[in-house]
Structure formats: structure tokens, C-alpha cells
C-alpha positions in Angstrom: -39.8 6.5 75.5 -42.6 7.2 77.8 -46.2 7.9 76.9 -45.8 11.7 78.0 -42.6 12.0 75.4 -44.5 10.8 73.2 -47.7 13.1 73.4 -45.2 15.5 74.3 -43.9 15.1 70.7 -47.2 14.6 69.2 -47.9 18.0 69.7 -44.8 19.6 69.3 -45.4 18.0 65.7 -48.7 19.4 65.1 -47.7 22.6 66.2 -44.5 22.6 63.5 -46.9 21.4 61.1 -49.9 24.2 61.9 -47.3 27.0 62.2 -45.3 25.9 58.6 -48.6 26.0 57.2 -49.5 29.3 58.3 -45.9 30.6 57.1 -45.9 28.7 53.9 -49.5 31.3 53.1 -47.6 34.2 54.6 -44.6 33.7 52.5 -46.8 33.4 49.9 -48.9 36.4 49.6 -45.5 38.3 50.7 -44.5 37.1 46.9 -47.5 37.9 45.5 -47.4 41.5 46.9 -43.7 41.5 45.7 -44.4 40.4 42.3 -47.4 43.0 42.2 -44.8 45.7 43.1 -42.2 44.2 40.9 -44.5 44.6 37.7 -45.9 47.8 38.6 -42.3 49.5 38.9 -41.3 48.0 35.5 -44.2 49.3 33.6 -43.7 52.5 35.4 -40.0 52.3 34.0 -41.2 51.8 30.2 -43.9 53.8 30.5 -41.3 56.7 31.3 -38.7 55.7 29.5 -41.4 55.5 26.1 -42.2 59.0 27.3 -38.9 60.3 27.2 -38.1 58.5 24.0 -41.6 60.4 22.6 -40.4 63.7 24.2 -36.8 64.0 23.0 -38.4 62.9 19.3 -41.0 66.0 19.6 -37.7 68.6 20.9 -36.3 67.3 17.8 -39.0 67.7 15.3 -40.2 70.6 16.5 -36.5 72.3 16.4 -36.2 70.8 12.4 -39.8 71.8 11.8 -39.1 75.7 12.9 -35.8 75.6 11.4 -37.1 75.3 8.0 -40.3 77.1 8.5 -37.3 80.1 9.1 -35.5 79.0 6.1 -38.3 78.6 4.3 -40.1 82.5 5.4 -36.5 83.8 5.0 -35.6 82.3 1.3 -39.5 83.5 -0.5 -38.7 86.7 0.4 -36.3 88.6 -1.6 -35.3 92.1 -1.6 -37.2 94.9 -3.7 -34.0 96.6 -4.8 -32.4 92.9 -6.1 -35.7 92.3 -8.0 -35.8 95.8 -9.8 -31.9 95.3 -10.6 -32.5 92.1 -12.3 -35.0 93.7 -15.0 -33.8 94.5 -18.4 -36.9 95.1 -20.6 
């Protein structure tokens, strides 16, 4: 192996090393931006699905709750002419 080889491959070396270094922080703030979008998708994913869950309850309570507010309007008020019938005094 001759000296100029072997500088030859010195630097070829310190390049590789420089250049994985500079990949290895690269790759790791791509993860780090991945993860951030990763975490803000899934609370974006409870988040709606807690809504919908809180939603569809409200549909549902609020249909019960008129239902018998109906029933409830409907059943207090009785007819003048059954009232007078039911008199015997």
C-alpha cells in the first residue's frame, strides 16, 4: 500500500464518518417530526371520536327527554267532557 492509498483512504474515512454523522441528526429529527405528527393525529382521532361518542349521547337524550316531555304534556291534560262524565254527586 502506498502513502497516497493510504491518505487516500484516510479521507475517504473521515468523510464516511462526517457525512454518517450528519445523517444519523437528520434521521433523527426526521423521527422526531414523525413522532410529533404521529401524536398529534392520534389525539386528533380521540378527541373526535370522544366528540362523537358525546354527540350521539346528546341525539339520544335529547330525543328521550322530548319524548316524555310529549308524554308527559299529553297525559296531564284530559278532556273536559271525560271529566264532567265521571261526576256523580
Amino acid at each position: 500500500m502506498s502513502l497516497t492509498a493510504a491518505v487516500q483512504d484516510l479521507f475517504k474515512s473521515a468523510y464516511e464518518f462526517i457525512a454518517s454523522i450528519f445523517h444519523t441528526i437528520f434521521a433523527a429529527f426526521a423521527s422526531l417530526v414523525h413522532l410529533f405528527e404521529s401524536v398529534v393525529l392520534k389525539i386528533v382521532a380521540v378527541v373526535g371520536s370522544i366528540g362523537t361518542f358525546v354527540l350521539g349521547n346528546f341525539i339520544v337524550l335529547s330525543i328521550g327527554a322530548g319524548l316524555m316531555f310529549f308524554y308527559l304534556q299529553r297525559s296531564g291534560k284530559k278532556p273536559a267532557a271525560a271529566l264532567k262524565a265521571k261526576k256523580t254527586n
